[in-house]
mmCIF file of the N, C-alpha and C atoms, coordinates in Angstrom:
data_MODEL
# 
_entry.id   MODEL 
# 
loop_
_atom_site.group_PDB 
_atom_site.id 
_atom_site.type_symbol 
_atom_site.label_atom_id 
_atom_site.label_alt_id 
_atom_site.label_comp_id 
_atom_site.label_asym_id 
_atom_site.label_entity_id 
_atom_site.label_seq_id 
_atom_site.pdbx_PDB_ins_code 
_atom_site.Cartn_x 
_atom_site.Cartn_y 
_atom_site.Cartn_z 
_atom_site.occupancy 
_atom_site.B_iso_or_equiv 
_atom_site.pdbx_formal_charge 
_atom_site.auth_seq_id 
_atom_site.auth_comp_id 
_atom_site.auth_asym_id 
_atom_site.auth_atom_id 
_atom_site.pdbx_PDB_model_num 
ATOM 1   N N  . UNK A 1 1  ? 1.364   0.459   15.040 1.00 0.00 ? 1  UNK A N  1 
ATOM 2   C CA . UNK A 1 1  ? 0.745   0.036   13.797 1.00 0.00 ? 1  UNK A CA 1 
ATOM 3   C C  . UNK A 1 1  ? 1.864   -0.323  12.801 1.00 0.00 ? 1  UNK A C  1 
ATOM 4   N N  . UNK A 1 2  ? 1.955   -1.477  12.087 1.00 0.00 ? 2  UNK A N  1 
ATOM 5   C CA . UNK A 1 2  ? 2.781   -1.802  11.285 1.00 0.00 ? 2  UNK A CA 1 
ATOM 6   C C  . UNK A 1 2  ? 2.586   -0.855  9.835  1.00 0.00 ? 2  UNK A C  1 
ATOM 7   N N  . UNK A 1 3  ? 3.183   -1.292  9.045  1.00 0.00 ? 3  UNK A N  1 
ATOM 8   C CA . UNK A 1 3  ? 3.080   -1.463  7.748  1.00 0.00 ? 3  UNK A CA 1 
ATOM 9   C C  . UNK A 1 3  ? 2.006   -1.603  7.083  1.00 0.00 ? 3  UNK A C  1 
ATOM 10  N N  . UNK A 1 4  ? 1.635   -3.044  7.258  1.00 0.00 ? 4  UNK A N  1 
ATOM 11  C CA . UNK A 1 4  ? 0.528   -3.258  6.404  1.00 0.00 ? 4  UNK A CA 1 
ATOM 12  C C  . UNK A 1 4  ? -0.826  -2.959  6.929  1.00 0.00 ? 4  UNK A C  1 
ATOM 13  N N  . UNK A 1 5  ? -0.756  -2.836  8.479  1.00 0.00 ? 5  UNK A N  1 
ATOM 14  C CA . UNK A 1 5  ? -2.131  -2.053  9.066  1.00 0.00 ? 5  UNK A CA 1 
ATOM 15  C C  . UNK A 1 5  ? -1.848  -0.371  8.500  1.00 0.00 ? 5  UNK A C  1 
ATOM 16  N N  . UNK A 1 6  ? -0.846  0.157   8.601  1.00 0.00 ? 6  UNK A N  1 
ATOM 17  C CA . UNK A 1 6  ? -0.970  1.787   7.761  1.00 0.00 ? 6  UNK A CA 1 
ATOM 18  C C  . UNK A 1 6  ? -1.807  1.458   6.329  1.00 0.00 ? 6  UNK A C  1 
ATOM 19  N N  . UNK A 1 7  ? -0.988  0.105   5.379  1.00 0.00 ? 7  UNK A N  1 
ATOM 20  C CA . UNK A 1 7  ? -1.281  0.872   4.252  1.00 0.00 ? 7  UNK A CA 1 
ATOM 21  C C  . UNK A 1 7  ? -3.256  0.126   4.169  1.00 0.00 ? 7  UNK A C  1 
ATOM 22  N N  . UNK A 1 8  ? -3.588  -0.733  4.988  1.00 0.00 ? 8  UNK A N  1 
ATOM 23  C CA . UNK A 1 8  ? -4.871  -0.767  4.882  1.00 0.00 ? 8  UNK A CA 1 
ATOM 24  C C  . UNK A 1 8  ? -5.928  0.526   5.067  1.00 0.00 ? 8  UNK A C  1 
ATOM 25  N N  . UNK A 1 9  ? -5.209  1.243   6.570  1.00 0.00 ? 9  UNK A N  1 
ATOM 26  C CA . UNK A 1 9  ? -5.789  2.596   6.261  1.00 0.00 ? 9  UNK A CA 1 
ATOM 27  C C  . UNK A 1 9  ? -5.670  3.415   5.522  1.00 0.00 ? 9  UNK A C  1 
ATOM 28  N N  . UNK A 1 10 ? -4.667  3.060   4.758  1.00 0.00 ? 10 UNK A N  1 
ATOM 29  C CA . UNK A 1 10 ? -4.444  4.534   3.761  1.00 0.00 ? 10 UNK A CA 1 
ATOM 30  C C  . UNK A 1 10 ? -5.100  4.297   2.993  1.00 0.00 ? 10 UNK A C  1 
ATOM 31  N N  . UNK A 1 11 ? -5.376  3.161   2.476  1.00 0.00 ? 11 UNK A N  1 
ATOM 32  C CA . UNK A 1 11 ? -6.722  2.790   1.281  1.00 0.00 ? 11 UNK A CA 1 
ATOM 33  C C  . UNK A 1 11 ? -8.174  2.451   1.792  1.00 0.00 ? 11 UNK A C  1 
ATOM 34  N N  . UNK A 1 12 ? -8.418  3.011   2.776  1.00 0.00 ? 12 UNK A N  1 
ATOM 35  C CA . UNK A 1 12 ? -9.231  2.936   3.178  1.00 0.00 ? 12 UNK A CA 1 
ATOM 36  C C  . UNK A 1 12 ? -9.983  4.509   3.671  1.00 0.00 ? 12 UNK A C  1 
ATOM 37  N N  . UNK A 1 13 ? -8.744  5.458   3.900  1.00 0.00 ? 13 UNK A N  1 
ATOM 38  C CA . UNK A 1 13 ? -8.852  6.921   3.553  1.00 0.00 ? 13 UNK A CA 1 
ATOM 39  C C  . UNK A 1 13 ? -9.318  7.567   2.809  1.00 0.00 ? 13 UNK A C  1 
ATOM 40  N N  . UNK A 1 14 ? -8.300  6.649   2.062  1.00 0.00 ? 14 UNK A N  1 
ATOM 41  C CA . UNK A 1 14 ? -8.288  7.684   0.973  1.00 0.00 ? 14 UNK A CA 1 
ATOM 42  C C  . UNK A 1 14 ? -9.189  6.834   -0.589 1.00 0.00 ? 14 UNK A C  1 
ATOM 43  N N  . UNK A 1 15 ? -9.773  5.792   -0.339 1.00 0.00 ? 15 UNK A N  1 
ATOM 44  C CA . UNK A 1 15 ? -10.448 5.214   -0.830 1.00 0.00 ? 15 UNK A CA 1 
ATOM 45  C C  . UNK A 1 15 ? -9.687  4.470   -2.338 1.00 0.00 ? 15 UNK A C  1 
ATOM 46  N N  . UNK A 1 16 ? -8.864  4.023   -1.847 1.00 0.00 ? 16 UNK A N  1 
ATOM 47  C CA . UNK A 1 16 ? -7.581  3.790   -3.246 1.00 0.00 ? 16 UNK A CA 1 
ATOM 48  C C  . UNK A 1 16 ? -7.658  1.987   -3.347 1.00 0.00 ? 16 UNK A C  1 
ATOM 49  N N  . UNK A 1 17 ? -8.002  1.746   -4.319 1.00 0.00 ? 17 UNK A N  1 
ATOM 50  C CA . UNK A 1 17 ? -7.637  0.348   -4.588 1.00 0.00 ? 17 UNK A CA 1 
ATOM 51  C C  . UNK A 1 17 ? -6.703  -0.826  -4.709 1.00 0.00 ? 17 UNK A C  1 
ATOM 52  N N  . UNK A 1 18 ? -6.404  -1.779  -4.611 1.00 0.00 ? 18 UNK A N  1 
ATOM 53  C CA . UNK A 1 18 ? -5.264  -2.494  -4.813 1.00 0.00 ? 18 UNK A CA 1 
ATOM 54  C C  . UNK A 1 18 ? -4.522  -1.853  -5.973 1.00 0.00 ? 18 UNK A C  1 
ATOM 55  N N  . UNK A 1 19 ? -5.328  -2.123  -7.455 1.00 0.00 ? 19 UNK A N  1 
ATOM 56  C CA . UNK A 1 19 ? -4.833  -1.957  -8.525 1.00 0.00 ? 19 UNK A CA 1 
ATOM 57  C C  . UNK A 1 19 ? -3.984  -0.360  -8.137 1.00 0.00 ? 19 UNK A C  1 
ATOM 58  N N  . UNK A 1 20 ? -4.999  0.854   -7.814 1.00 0.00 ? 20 UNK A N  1 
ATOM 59  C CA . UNK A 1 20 ? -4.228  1.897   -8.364 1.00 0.00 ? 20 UNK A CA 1 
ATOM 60  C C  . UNK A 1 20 ? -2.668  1.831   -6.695 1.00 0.00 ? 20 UNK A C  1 
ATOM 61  N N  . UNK A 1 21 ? -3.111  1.374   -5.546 1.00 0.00 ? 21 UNK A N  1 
ATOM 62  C CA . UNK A 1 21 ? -1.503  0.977   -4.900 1.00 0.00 ? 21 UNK A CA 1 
ATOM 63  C C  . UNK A 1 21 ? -0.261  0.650   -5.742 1.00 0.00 ? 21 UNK A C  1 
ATOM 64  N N  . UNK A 1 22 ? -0.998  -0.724  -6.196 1.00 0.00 ? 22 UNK A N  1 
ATOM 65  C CA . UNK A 1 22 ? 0.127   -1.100  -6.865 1.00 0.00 ? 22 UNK A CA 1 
ATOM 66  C C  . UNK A 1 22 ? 0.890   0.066   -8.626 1.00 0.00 ? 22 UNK A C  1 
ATOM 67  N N  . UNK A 1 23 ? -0.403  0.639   -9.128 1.00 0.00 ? 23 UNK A N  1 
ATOM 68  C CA . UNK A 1 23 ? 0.207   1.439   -9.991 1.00 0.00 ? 23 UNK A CA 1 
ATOM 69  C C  . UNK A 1 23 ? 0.938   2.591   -9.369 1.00 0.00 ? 23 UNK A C  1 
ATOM 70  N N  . UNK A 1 24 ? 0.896   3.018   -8.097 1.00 0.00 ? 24 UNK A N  1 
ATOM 71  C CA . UNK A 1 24 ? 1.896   4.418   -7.851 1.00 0.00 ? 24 UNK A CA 1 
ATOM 72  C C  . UNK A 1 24 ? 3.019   3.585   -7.065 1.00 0.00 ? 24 UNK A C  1 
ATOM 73  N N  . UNK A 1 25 ? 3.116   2.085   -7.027 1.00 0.00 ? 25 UNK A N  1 
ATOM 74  C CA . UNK A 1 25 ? 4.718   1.390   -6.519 1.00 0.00 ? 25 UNK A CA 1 
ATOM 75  C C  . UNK A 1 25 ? 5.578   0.738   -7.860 1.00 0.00 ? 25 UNK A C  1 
ATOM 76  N N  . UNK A 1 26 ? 4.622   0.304   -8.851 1.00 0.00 ? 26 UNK A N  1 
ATOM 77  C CA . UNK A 1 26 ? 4.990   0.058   -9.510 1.00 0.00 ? 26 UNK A CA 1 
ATOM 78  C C  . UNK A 1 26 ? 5.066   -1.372  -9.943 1.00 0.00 ? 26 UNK A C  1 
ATOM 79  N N  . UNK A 1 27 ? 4.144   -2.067  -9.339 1.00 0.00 ? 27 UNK A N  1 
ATOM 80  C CA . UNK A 1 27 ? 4.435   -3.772  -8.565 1.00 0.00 ? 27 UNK A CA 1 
ATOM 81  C C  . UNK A 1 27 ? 3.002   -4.153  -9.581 1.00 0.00 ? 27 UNK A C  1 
ATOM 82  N N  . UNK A 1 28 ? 2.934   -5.533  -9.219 1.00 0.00 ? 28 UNK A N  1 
ATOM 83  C CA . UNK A 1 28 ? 1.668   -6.129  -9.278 1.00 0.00 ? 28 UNK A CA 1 
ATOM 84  C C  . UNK A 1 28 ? 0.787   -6.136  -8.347 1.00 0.00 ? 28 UNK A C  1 
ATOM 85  N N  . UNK A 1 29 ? -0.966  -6.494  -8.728 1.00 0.00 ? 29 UNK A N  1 
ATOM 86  C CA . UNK A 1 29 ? -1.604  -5.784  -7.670 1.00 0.00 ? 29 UNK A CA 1 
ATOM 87  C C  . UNK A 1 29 ? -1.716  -7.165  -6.682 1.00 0.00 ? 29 UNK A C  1 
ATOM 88  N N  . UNK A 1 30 ? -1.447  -8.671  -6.955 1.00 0.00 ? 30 UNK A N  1 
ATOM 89  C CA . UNK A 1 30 ? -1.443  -9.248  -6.434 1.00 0.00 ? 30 UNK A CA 1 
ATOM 90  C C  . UNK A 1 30 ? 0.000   -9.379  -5.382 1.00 0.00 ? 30 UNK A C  1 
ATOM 91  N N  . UNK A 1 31 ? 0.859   -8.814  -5.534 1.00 0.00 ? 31 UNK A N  1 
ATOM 92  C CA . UNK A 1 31 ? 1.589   -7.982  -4.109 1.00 0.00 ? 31 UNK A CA 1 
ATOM 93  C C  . UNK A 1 31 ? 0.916   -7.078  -3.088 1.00 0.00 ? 31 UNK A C  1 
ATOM 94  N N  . UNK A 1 32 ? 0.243   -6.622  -3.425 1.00 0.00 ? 32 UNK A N  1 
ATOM 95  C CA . UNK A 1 32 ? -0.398  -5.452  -2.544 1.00 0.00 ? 32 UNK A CA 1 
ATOM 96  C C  . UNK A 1 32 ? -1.476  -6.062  -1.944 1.00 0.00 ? 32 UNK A C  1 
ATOM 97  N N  . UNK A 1 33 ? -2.117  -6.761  -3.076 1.00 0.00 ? 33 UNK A N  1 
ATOM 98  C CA . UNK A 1 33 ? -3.264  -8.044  -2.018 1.00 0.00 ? 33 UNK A CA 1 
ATOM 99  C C  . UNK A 1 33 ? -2.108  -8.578  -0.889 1.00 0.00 ? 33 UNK A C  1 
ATOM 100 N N  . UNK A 1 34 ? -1.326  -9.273  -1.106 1.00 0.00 ? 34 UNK A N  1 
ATOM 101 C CA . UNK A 1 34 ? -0.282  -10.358 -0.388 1.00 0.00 ? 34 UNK A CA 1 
ATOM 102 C C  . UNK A 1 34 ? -0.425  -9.396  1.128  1.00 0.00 ? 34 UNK A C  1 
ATOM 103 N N  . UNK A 1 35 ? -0.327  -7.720  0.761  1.00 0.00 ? 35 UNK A N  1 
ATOM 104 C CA . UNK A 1 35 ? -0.309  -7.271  1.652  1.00 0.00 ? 35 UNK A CA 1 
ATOM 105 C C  . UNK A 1 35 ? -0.838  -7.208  2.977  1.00 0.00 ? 35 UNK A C  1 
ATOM 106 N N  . UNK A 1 36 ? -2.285  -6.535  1.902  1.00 0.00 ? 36 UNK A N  1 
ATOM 107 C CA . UNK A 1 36 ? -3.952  -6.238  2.782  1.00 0.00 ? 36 UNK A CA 1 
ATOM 108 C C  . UNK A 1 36 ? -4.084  -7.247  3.699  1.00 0.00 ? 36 UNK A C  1 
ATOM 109 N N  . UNK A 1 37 ? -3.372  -8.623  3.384  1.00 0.00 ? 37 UNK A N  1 
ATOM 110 C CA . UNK A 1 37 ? -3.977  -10.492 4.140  1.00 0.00 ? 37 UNK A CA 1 
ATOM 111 C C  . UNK A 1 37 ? -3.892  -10.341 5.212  1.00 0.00 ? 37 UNK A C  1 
ATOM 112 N N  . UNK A 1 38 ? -4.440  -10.777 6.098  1.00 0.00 ? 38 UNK A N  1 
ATOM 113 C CA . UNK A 1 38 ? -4.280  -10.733 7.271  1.00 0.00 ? 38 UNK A CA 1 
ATOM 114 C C  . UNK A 1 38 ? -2.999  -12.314 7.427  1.00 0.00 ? 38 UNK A C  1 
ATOM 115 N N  . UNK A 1 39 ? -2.428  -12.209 9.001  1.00 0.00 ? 39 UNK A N  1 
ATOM 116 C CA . UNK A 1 39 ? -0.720  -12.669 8.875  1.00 0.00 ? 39 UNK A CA 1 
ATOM 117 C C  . UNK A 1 39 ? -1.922  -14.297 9.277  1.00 0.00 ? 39 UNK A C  1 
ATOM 118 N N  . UNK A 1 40 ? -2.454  -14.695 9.658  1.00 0.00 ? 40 UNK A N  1 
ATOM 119 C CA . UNK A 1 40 ? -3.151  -15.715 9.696  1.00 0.00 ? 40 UNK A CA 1 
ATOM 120 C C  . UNK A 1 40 ? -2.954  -16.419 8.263  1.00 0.00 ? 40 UNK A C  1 
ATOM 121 N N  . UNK A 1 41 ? -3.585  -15.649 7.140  1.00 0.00 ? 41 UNK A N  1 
ATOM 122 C CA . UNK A 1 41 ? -3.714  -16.617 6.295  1.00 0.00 ? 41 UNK A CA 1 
ATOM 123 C C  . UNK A 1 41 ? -2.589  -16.851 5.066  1.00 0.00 ? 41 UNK A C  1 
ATOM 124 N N  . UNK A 1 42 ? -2.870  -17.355 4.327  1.00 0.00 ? 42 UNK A N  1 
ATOM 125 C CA . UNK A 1 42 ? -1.920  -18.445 2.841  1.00 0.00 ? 42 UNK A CA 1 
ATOM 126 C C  . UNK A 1 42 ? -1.585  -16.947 2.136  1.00 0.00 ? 42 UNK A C  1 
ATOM 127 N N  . UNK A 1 43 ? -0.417  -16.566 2.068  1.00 0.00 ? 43 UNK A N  1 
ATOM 128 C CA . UNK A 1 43 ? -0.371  -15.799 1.003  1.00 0.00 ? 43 UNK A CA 1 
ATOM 129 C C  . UNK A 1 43 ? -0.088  -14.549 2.167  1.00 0.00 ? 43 UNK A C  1 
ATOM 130 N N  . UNK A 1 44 ? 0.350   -14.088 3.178  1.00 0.00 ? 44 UNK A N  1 
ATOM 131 C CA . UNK A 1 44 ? 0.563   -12.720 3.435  1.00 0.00 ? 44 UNK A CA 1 
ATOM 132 C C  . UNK A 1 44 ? 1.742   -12.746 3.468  1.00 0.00 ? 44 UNK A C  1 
ATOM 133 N N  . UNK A 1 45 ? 2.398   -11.160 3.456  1.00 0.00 ? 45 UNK A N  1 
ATOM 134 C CA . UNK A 1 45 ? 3.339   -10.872 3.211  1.00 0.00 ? 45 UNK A CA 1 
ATOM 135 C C  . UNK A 1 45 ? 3.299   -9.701  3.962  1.00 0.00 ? 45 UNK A C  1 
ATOM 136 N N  . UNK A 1 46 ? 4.430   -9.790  4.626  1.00 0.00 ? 46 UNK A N  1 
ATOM 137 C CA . UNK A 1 46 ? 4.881   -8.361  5.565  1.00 0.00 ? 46 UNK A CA 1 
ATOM 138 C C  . UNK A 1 46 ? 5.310   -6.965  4.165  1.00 0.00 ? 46 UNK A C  1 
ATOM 139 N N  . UNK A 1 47 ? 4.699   -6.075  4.192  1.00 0.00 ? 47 UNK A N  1 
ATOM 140 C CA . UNK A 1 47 ? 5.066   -5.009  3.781  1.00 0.00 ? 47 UNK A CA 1 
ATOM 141 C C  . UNK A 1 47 ? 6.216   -4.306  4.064  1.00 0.00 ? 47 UNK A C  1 
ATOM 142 N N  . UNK A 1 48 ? 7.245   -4.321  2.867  1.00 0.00 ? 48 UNK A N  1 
ATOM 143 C CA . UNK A 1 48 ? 8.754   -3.786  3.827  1.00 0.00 ? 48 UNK A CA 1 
ATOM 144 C C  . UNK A 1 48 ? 8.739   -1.870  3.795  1.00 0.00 ? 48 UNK A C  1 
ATOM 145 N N  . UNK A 1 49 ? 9.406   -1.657  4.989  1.00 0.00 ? 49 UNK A N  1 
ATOM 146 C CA . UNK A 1 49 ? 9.723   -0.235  5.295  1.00 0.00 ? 49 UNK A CA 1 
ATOM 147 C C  . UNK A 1 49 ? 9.825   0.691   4.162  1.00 0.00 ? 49 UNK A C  1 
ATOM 148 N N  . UNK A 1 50 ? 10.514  0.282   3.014  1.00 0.00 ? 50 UNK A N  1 
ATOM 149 C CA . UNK A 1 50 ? 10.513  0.923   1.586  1.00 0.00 ? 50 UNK A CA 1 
ATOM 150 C C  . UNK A 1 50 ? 9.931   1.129   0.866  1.00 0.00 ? 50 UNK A C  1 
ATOM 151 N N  . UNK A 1 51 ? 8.917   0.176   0.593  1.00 0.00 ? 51 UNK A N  1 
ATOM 152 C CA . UNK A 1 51 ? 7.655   0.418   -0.130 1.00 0.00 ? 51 UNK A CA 1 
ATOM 153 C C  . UNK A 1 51 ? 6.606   0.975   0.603  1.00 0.00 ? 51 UNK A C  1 
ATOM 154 N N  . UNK A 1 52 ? 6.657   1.309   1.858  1.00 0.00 ? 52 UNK A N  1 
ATOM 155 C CA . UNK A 1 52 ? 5.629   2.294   2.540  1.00 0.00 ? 52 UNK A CA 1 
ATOM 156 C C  . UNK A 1 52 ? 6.550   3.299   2.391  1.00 0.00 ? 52 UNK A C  1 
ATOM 157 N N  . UNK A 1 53 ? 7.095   3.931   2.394  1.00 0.00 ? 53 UNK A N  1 
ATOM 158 C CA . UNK A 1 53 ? 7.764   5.011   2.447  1.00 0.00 ? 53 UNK A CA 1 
ATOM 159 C C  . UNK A 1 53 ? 7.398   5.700   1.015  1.00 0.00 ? 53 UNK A C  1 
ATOM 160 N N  . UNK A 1 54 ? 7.897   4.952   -0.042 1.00 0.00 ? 54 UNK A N  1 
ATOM 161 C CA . UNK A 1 54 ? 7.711   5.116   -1.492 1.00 0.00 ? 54 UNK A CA 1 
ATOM 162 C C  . UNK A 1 54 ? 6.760   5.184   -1.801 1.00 0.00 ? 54 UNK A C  1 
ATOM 163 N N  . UNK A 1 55 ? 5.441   4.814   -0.926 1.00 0.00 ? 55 UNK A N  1 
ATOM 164 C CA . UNK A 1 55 ? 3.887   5.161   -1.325 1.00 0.00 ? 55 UNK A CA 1 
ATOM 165 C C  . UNK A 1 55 ? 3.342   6.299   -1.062 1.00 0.00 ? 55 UNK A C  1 
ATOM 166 N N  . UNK A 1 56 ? 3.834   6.534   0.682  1.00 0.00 ? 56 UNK A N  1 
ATOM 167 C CA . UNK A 1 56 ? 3.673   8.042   1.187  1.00 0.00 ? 56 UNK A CA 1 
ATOM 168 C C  . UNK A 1 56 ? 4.427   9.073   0.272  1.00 0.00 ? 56 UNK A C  1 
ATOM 169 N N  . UNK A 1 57 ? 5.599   9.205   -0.123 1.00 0.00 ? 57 UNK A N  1 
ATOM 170 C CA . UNK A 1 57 ? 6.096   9.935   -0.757 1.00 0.00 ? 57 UNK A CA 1 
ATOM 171 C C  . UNK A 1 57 ? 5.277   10.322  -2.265 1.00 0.00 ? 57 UNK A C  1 
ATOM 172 N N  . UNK A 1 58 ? 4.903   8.907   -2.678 1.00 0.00 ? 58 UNK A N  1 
ATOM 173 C CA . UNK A 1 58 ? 4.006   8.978   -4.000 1.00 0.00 ? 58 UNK A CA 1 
ATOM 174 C C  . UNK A 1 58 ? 2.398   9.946   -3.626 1.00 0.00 ? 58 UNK A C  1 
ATOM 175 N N  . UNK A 1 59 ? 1.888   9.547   -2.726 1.00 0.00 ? 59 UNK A N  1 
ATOM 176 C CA . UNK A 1 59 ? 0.861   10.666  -2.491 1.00 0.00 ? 59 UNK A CA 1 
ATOM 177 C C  . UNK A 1 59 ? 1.351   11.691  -2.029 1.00 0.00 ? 59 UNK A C  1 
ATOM 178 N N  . UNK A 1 60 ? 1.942   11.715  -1.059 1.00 0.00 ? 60 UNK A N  1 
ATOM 179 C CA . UNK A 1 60 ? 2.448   13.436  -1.148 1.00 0.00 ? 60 UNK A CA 1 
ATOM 180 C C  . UNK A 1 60 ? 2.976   13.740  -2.545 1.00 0.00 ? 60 UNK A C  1 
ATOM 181 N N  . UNK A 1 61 ? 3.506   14.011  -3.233 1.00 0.00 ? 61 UNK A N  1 
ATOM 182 C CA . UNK A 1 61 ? 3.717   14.327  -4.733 1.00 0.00 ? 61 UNK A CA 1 
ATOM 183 C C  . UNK A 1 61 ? 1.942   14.259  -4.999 1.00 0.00 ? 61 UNK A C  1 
ATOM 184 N N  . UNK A 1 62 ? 1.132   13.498  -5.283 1.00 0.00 ? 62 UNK A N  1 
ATOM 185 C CA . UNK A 1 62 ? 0.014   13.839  -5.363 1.00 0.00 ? 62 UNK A CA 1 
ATOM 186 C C  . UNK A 1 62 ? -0.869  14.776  -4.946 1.00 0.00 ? 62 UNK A C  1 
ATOM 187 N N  . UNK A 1 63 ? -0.612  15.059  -3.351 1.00 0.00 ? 63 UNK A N  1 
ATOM 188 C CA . UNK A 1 63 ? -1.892  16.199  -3.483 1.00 0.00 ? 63 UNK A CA 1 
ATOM 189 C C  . UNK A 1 63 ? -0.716  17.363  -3.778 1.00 0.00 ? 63 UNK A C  1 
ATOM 190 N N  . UNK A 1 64 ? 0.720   17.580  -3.534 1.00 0.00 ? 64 UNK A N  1 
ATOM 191 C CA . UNK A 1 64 ? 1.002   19.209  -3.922 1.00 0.00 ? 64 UNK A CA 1 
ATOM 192 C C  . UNK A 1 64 ? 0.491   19.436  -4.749 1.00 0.00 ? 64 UNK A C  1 
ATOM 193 N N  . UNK A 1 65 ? 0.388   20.524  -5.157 1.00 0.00 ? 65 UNK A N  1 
ATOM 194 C CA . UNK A 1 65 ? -0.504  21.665  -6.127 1.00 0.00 ? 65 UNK A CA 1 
ATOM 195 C C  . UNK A 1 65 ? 0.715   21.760  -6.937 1.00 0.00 ? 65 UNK A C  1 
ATOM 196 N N  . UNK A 1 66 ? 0.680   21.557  -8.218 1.00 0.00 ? 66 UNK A N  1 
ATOM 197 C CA . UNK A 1 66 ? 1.788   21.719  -9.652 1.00 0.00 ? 66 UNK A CA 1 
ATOM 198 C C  . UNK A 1 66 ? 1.584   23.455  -9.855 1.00 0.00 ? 66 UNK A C  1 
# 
């Protein structure tokens, strides 16, 4: 599973939207669309290794308990 098939499941898990993706990377949400695209069409974009990493890390920081 790549990249951008993880982060489709992860918003699809965890029921998370473009917008709030892009608010815990820090990006625009029309990057994170670029993402979701399937590689067929106008506008996708391979998701790089770093910004999945930096997302997982961002939810983990989320569910620990403060």
């Amino acid at each position: 599973m790549d990249n951008n098939e993880s982060l489709r499941k992860v918003m699809h898990d965890r029921q998370l939207s473009g917008k709030q993706i892009a608010d815990l990377l820090g990006m625009t949400v029309e990057g994170v669309y670029n993402w979701t695209r399937t590689p067929e069409t106008r506008g996708y974009r391979r998701m790089p290794d770093t910004a999945y990493k930096l997302l997982a890390l961002q939810l983990e920081l989320e569910d620990t308990p403060q």
